[in-house]
C-alpha positions as CSV (number, residue, x, y, z in Angstrom):
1,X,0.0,0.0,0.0
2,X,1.0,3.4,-0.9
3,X,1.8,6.1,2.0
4,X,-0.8,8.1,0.6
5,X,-3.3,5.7,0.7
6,X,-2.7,4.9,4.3
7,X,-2.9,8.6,5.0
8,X,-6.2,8.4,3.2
9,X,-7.5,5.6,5.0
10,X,-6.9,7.2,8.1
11,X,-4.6,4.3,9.5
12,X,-2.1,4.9,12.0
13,X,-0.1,1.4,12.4
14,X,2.4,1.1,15.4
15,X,4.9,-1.5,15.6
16,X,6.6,-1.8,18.9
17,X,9.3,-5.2,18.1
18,X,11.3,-7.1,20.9
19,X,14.4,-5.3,22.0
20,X,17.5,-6.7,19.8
21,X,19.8,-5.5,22.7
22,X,17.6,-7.4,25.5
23,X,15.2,-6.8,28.1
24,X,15.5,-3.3,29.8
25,X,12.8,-1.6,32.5
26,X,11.6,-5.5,33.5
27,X,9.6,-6.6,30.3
28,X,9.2,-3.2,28.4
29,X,11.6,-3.8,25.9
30,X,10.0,-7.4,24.8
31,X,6.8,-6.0,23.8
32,X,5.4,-7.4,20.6
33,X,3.3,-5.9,17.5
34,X,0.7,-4.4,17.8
35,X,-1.7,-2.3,15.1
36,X,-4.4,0.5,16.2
37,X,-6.9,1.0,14.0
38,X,-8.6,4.9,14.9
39,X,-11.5,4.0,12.6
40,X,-13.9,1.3,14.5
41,X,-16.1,1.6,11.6
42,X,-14.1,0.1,8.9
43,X,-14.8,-3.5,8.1
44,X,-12.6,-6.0,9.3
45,X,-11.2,-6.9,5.8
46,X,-10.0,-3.3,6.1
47,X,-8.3,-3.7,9.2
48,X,-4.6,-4.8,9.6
49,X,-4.0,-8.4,10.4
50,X,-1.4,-8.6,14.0
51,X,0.6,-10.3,15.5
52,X,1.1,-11.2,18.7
53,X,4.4,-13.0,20.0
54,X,3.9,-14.5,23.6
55,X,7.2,-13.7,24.7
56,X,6.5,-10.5,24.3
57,X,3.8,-11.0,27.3
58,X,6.4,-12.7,29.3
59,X,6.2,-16.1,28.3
60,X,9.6,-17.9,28.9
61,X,9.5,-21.1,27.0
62,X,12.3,-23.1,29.1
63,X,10.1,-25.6,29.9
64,X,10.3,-24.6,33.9
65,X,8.3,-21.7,33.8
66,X,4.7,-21.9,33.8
67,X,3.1,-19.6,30.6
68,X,0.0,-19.6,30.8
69,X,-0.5,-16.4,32.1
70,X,1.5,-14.8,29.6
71,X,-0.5,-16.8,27.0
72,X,-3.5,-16.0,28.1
73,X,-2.7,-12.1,28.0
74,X,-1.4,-12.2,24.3
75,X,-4.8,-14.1,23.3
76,X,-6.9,-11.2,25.2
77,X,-4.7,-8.5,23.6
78,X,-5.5,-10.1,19.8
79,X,-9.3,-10.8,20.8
80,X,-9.3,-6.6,22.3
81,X,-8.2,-5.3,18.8
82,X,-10.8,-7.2,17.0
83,X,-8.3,-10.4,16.4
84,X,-5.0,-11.7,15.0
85,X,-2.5,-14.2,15.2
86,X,-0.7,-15.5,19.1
87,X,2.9,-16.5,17.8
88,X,4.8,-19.2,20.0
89,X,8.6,-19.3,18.5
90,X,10.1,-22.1,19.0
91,X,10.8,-23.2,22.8
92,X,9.0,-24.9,25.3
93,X,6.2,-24.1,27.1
94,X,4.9,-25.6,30.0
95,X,1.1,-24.5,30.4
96,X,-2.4,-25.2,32.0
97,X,-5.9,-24.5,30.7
98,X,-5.5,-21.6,27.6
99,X,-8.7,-19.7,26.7
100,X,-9.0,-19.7,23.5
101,X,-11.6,-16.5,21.5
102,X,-13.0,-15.5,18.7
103,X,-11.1,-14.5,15.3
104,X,-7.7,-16.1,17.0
105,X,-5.1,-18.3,15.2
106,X,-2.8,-20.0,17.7
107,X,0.7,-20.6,15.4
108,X,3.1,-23.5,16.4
109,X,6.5,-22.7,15.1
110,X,8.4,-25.1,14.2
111,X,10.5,-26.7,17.4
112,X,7.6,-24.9,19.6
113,X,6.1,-27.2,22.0
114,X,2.9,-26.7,24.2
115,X,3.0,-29.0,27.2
116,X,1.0,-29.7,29.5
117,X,2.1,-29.1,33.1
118,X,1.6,-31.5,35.9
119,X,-1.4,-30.7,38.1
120,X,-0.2,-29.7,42.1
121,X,-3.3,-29.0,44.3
122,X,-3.4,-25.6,45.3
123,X,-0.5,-24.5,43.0
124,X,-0.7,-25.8,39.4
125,X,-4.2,-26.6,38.3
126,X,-5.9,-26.7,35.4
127,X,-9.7,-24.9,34.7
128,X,-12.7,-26.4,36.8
129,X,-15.2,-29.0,34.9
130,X,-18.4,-26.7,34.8
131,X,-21.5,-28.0,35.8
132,X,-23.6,-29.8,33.4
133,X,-26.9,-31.0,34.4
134,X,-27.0,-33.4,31.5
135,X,-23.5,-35.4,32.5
136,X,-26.5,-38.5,33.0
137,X,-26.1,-39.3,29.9
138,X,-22.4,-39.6,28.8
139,X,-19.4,-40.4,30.5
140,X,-17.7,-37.4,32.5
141,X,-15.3,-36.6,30.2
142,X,-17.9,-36.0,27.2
143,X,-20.0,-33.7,29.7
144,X,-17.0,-31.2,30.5
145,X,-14.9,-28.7,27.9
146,X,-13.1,-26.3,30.5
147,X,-11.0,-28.8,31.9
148,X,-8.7,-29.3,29.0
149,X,-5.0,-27.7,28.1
150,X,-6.8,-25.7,25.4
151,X,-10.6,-25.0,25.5
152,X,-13.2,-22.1,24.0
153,X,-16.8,-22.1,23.9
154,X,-19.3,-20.2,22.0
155,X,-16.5,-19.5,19.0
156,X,-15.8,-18.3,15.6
157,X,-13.2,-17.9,13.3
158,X,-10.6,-20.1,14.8
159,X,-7.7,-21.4,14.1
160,X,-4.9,-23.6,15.6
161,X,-1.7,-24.1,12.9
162,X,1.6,-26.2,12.8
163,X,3.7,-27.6,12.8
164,X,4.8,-27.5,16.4
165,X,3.7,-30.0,18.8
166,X,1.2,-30.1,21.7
167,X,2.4,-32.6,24.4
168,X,-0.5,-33.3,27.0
169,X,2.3,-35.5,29.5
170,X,0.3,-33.5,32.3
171,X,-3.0,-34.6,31.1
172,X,-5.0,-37.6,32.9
173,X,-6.7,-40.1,30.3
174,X,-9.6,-40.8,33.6
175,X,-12.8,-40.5,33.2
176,X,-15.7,-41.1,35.8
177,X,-18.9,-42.7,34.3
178,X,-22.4,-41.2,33.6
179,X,-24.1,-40.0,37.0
180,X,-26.5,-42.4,36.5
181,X,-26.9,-45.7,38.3
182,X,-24.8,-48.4,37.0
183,X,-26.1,-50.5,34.1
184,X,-25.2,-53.2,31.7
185,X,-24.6,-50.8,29.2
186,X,-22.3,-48.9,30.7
187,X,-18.8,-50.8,30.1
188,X,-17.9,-53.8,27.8
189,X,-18.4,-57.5,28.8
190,X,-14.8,-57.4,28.9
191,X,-14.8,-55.3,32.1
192,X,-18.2,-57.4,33.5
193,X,-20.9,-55.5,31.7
194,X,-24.0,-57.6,31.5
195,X,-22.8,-59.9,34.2
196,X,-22.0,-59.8,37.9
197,X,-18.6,-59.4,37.8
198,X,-17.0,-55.8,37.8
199,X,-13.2,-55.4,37.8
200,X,-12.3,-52.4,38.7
201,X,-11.6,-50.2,35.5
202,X,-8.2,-49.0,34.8
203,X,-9.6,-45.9,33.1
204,X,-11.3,-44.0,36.3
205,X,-14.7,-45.4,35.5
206,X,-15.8,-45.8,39.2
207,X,-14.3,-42.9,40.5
208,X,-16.2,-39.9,42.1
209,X,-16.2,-36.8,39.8
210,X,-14.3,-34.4,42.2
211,X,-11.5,-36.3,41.7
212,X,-11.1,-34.5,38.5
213,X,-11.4,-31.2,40.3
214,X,-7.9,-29.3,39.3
215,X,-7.6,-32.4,36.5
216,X,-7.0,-31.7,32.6
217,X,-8.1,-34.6,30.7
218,X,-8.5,-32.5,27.2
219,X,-5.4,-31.4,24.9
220,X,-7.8,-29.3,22.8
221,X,-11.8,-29.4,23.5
222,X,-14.4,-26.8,21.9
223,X,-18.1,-26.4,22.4
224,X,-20.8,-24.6,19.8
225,X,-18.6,-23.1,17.8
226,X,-18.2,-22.6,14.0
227,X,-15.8,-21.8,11.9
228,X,-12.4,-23.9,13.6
229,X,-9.2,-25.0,11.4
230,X,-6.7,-27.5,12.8
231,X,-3.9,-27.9,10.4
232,X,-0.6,-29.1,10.1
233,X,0.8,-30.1,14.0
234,X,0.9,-32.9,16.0
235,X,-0.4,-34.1,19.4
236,X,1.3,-36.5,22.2
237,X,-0.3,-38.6,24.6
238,X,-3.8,-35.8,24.7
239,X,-5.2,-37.0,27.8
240,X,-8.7,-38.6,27.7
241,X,-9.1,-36.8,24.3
242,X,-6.9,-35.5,22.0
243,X,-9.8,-32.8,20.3
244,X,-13.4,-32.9,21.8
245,X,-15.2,-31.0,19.1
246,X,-19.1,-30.9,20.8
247,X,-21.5,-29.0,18.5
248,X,-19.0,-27.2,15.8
249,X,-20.2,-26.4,12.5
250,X,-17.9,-25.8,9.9
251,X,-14.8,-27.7,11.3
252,X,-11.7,-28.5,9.1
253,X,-9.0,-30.9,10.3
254,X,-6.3,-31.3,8.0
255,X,-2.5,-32.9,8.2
256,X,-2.4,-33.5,11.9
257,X,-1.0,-36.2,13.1
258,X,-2.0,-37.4,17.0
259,X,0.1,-40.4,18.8
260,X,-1.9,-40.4,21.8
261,X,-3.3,-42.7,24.9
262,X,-6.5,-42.2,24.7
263,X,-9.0,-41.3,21.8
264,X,-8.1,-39.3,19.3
265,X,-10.6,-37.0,17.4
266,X,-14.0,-37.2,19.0
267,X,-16.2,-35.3,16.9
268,X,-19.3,-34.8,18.7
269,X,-23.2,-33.3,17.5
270,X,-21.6,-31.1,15.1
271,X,-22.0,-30.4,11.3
272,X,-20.0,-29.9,8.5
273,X,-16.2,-31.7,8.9
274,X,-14.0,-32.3,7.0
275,X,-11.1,-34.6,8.3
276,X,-8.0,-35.1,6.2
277,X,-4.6,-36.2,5.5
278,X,-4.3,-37.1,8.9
279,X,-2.7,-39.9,11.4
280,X,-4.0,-40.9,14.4
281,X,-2.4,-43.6,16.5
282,X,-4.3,-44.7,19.8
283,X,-3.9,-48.1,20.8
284,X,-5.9,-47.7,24.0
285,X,-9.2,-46.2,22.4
286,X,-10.7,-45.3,18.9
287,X,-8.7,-43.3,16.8
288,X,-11.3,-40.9,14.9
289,X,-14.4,-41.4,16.6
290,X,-17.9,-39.9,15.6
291,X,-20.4,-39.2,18.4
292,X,-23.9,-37.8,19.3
293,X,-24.3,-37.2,22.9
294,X,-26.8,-35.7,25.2
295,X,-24.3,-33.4,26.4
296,X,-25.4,-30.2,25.4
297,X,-29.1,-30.8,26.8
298,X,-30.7,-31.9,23.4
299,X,-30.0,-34.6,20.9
300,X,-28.3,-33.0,17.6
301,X,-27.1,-35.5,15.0
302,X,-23.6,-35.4,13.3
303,X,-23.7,-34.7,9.5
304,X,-22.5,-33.6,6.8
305,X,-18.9,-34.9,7.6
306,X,-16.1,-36.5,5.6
307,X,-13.2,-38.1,6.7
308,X,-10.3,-39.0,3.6
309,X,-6.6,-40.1,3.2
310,X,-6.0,-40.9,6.7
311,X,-4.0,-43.7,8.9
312,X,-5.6,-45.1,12.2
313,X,-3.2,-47.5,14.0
314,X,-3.2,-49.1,17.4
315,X,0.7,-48.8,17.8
316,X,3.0,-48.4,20.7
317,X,2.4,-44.7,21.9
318,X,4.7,-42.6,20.6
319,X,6.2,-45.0,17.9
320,X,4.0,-43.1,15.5
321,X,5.9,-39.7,15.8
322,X,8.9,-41.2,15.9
323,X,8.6,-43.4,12.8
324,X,9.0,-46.5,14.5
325,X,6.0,-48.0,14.2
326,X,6.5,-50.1,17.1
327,X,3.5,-53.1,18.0
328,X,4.3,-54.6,21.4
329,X,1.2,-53.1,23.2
330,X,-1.6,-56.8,22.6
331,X,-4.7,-55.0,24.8
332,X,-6.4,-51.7,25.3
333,X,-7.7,-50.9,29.0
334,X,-10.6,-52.6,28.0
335,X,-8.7,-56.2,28.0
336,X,-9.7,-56.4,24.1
337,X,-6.9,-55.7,21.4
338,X,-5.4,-52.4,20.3
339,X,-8.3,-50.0,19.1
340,X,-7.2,-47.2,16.8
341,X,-10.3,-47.5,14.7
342,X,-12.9,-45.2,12.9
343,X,-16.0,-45.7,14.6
344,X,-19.6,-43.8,14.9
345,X,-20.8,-44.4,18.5
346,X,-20.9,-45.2,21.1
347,X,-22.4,-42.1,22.1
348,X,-25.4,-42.1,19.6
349,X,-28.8,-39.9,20.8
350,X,-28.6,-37.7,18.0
351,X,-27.6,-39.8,14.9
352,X,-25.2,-39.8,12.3
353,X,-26.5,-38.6,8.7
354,X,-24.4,-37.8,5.7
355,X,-21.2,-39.3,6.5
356,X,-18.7,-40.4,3.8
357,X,-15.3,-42.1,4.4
358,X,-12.9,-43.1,1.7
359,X,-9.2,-43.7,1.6
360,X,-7.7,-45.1,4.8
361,X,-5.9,-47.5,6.2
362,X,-6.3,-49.4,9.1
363,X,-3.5,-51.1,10.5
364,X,-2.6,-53.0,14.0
365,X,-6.2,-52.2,15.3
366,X,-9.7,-53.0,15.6
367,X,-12.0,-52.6,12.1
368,X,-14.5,-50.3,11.5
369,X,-17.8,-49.9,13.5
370,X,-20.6,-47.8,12.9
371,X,-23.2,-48.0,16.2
372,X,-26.4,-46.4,17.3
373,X,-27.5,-47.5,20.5
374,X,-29.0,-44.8,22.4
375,X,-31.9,-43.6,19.6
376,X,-30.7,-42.2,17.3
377,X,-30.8,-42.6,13.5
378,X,-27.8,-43.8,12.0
379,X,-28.3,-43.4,7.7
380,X,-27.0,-42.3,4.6
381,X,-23.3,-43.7,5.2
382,X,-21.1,-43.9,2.4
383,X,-17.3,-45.9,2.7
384,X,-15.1,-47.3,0.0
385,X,-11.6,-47.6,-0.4
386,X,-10.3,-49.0,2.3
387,X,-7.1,-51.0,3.5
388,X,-7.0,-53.0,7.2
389,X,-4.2,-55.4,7.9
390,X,-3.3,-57.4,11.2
391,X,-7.2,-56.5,12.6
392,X,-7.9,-57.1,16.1
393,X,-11.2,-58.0,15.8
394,X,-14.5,-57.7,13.3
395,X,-13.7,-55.9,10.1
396,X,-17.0,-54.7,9.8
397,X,-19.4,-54.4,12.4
398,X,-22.8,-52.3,12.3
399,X,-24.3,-52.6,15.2
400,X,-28.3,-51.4,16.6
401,X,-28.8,-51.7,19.9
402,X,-30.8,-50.3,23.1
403,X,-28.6,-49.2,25.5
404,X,-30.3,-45.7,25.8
405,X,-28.2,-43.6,27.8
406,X,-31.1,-41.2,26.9
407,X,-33.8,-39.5,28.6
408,X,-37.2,-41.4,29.0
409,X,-39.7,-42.6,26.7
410,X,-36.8,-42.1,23.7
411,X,-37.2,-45.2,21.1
412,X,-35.0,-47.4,19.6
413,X,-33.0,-46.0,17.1
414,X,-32.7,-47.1,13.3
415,X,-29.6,-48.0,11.0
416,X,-30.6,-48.2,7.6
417,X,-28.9,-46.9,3.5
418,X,-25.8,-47.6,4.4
419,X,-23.3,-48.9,1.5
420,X,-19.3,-50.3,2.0
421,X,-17.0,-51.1,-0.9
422,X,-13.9,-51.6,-2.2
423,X,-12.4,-52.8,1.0
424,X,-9.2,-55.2,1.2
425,X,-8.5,-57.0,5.3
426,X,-6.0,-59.1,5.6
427,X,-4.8,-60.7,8.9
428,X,-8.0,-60.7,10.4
429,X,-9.1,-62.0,13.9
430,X,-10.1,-65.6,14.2
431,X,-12.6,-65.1,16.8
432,X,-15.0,-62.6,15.0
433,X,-16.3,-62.5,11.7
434,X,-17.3,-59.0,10.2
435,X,-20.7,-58.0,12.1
436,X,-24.7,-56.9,11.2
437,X,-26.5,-56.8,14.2
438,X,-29.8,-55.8,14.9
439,X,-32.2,-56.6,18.1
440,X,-35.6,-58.2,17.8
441,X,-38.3,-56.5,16.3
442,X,-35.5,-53.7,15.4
443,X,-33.6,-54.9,12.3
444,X,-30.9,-53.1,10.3
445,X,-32.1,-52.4,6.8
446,X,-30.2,-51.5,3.4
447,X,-27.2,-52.1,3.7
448,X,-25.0,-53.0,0.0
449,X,-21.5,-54.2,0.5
450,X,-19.3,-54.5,-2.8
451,X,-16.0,-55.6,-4.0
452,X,-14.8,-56.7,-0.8
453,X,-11.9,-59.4,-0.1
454,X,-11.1,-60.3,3.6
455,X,-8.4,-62.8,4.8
456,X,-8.9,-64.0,8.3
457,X,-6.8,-65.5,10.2
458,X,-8.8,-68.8,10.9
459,X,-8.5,-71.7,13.3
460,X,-12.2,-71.9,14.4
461,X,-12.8,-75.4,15.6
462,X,-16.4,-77.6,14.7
463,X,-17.7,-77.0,18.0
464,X,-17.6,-73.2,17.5
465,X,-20.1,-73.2,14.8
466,X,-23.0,-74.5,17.1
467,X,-22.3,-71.7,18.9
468,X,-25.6,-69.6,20.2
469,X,-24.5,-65.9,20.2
470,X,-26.7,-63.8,23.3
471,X,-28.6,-60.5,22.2
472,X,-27.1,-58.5,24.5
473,X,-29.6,-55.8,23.8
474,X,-28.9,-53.5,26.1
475,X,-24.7,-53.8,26.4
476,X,-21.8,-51.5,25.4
477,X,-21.8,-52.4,21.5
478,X,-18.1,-54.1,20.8
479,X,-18.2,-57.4,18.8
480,X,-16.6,-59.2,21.8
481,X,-20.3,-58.7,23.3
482,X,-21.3,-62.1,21.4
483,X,-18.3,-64.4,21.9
484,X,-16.6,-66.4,19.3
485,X,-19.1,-66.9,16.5
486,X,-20.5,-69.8,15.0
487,X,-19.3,-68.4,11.0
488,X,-15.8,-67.0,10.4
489,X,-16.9,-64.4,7.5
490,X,-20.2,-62.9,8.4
491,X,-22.7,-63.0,11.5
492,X,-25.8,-61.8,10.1
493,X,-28.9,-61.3,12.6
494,X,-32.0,-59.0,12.4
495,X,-31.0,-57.5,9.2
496,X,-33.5,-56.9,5.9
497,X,-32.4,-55.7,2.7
498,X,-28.6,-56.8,2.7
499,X,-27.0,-56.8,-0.6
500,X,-23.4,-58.7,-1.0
501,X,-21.4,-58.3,-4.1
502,X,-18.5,-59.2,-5.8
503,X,-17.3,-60.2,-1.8
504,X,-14.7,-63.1,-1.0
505,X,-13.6,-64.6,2.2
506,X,-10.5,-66.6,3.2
507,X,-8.6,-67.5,5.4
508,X,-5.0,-68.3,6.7
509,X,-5.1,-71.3,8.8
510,X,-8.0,-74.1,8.7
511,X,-11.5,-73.2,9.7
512,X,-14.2,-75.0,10.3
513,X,-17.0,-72.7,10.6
514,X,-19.2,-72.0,7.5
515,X,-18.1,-68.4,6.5
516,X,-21.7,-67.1,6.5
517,X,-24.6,-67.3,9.2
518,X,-28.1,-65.6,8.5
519,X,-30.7,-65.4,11.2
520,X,-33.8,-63.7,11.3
521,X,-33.1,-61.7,7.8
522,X,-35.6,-61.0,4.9
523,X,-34.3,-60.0,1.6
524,X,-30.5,-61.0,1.6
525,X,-29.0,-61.1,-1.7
526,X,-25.6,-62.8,-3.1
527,X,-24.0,-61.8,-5.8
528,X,-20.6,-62.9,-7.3
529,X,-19.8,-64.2,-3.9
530,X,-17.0,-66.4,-3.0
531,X,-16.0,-68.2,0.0
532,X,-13.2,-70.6,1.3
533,X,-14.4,-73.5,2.9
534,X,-13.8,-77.0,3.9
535,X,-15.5,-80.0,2.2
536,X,-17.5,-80.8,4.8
537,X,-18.3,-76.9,5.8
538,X,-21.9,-75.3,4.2
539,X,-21.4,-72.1,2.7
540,X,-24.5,-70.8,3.8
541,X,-26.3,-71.3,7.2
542,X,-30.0,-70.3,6.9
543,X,-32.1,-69.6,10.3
544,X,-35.6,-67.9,10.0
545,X,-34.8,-66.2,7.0
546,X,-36.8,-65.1,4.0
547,X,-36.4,-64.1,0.2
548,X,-33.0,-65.1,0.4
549,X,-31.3,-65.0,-3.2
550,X,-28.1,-66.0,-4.5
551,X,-26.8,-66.2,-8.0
552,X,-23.0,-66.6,-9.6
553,X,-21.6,-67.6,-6.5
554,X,-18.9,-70.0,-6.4
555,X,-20.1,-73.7,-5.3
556,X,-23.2,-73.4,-5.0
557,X,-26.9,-72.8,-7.3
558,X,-28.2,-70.1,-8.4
559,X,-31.4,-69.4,-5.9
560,X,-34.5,-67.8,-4.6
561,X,-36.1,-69.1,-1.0
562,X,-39.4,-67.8,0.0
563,X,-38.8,-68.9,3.5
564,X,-36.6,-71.2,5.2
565,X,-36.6,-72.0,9.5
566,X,-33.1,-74.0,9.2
567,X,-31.2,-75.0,6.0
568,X,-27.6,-75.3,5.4
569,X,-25.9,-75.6,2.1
């Protein structure tokens, strides 16, 4: 811009830079940047864009010092002259809870590194949980946003950029339950849910709520806001949840990468996300996780939401950043394998509508699972292209249930138009077979899978296949819920409309289960389907089923059956 046009504009910019020569008069040589704008009235494309160096508010970035003060005040200077950009240089700095506002870009340098201080009663603590009058219906940490390293509610126009690091060392990964009595629903059968044995949860589960007083469990957590771009840095070890995104609209994640201990990216009741180009490890919980909770007092679905060229992993923590890759860790707290998956649920009142997922590879982890068992609707899912090797459990697993962590008189949700291709699993769990599970009288309807090739890892004995799975209507959803299944490829129950095509199973070792298992399912069609087997193995066991159709498949006839209470073949 020319002088005279600034004169004309009626601009009068004053840049104050950090002392080349050092500190003099305390910290009044180290003050940072700033631009005044005399003219409220022009529009904020008119204004000049600032910037707003921490140090220059006395942050120290040794790694000793606590910042967060001087963080803080650089955030409310920006957010006082109508916005701008909070610089941390590279350095350490050792923080607690950081207020994030409106029209603010936080900007990692490269070698700058947020980290999360260690909590000391009375001396180092991090924001209280606020109350929440709905925290009945989700577990604590879903219910709370304030308690986190970074944390700002009621938002717009934010940003956080890389590609420095966030490091959440000082975070806890706890999490009391719902304050609601204790039911089946409320942990896995692998930590005694639906029976009468309870060991005590590793992950806080049965602990009183003020024990989080002072706690940050949150690297980065945001609540109805709009507007928010994460881009290009990296997260280790984020405490209970890396992001908690509840109730964000317009929300663009792109080229972070997160090597954490808990969950990843829990995108919660919001609308419009885009996830990208991004890697999240989390052996100890899911990896990029869709939810609907009740948490802001009202059930809003999740839609309108991609998710595209990422990596989900259940490595060693840390092995990710480091490039090692490293797969020693066999169980997540939950005493089932590593998790690191994409999942929708478990969290599920408001639904999931819209969503597409394409390009990414699973790998060291559980498969993908897409849930909705607390009344919402779960439809219009689209997912193709997809790569899962050395699988901890069900490749596939859609899942209906009644849980209903909900409030009263809310029905049974629905799962229904939901189409999966192009996927390629190899070194699959014996144990499970991919997954479609409804309840009685509440069956899981159009679903198409296509061009699909699994290799499991196989091993599954005679006896297995006469195996009765339970409903378990009202338990956590995880396909350990039903045991080893009687078929090593698919465990189809309460399920109308199901399309297969162009879908082969294998498997590694000998199996002796028949690969699929329909019961109580109308309208099931086979196309092009193929299926390892052993002489003696049916391909197809039949319970309760109707218009059941197969054509082109390998071994056996091309078919139509009305109706059929038992048939194998």
């Amino acid at each position: 811009m020319r002088i005279k046009d600034t004169i004309r504009m009626g601009l009068l910019v004053l840049v104050l830079l950090p002392s080349p020569f050092g500190r003099r008069g305390g910290d009044e040589g180290a003050k940072l940047t700033r631009a005044v704008d005399p003219h409220p009235t022009l529009s904020q494309g008119e204004r000049v864009n600032t910037i707003y160096d921490i140090r220059g508010f006395g942050a120290k970035g040794d790694g000793q010092t606590i910042d967060t003060p001087a963080i803080n005040k650089a955030i409310e200077a920006a957010a006082a002259n109508g916005g701008g950009t909070v610089i941390f240089r590279a350095g350490t700095y050792l923080s607690v809870s950081i207020h994030l506002q409106s029209n603010i870009t936080l900007q990692l340098d490269q070698g700058a590194r947020i980290i999360a201080a260690e909590s000391v009663p009375g001396k180092v603590i991090y924001d209280s949980p606020e109350p929440n009058q709905w925290d009945m219906y989700q577990d604590f940490g879903h219910s709370h946003w304030q308690n986190s390293l970074i944390w700002g509610v009621g938002l717009e126009n934010v940003q956080i950029v890389g590609p420095g690091l966030i490091d959440g060392r000082g975070l806890t990964r706890r999490s009391p339950r719902a304050r609601r009595v204790s039911q089946p629903g409320d942990r896995p059968v692998t930590l005694g849910g639906q029976t009468g044995a309870r060991p005590q949860s590793p992950l806080g589960e049965d602990d009183d709520p003020s024990v989080m007083n002072g706690l940050g469990n949150k690297a980065i957590s945001l609540k109805l806001s709009r507007n928010v771009l994460l881009r290009d840095f990296s997260i280790l070890n984020g405490g209970h949840f890396a992001l908690l995104a509840t109730g964000v609209d317009n929300l663009t994640i792109d080229n972070v990468k997160v090597d954490t201990n808990r969950d990843g990216f829990d995108i919660d009741s919001s609308r419009n996300v885009r996830i990208s180009n991004c890697s999240v490890n989390s052996p100890n919980d899911d990896a990029i996780v869709l939810k609907s909770s009740y948490a802001l007092g009202f059930a809003r679905a999740t839609e309108n939401v991609t998710i595209t060229n990422c990596l989900v992993s259940g490595y060693d923590i840390g092995s990710l950043l480091d490039a090692s890759y490293k797969r020693n860790v066999t169980a997540a707290p939950d005493r089932d394998g590593p998790t690191g998956r994409i999942k929708l649920g478990t969290e599920s009142n408001g639904g999931f509508k819209n969503i597409a997922i394409s390009n990414i590879v699973f790998d060291h982890c559980r498969g993908l699972a897409l849930e909705t068992v607390d009344g919402g609707v779960l439809e219009d899912v689209t997912i193709s292209n997809i790569t899962m090797r050395d699988l901890v459990n069900s490749p596939i697993f859609l899942r209906l249930g009644r849980r209903m962590r909900t409030p009263a008189e809310t029905p049974v949700g629905q799962l229904h138009r939901v189409n999966i291709s192009n996927i390629v699993a190899y070194n699959a769990d014996a144990r499970y077979a991919s997954i479609i599970a409804g309840i009685p009288d509440h069956q899981i309807e159009d679903v198409t899978l296509s061009n699909i090739r699994i290799f499991y890892r196989g091993g599954g004995r005679k006896e297995q296949a006469e195996a009765q799975p339970p409903e378990h209507e009202t338990n956590y959803p995880e396909p350990s819920m039903f045991g080893e299944l009687p078929a090593y490829g698919f465990f189809v129950r309460h399920a109308r409309g199901i399309d297969f095509n162009n879908v082969t199973v294998s498997y590694l070792n000998e199996e002796m289960r028949p690969p699929f298992l329909l019961a109580d399912v109308t309208n099931a069609k086979f196309n092009s389907v193929t299926a390892y087997r052993a002489l003696i193995v049916p391909m197809f066991v039949l319970r309760n089923v109707s218009d059941f159709t197969t054509n082109a498949c390998s071994g056996v006839p091309n078919m139509h059956i009305d109706r059929v209470a038992q048939q194998n073949f």
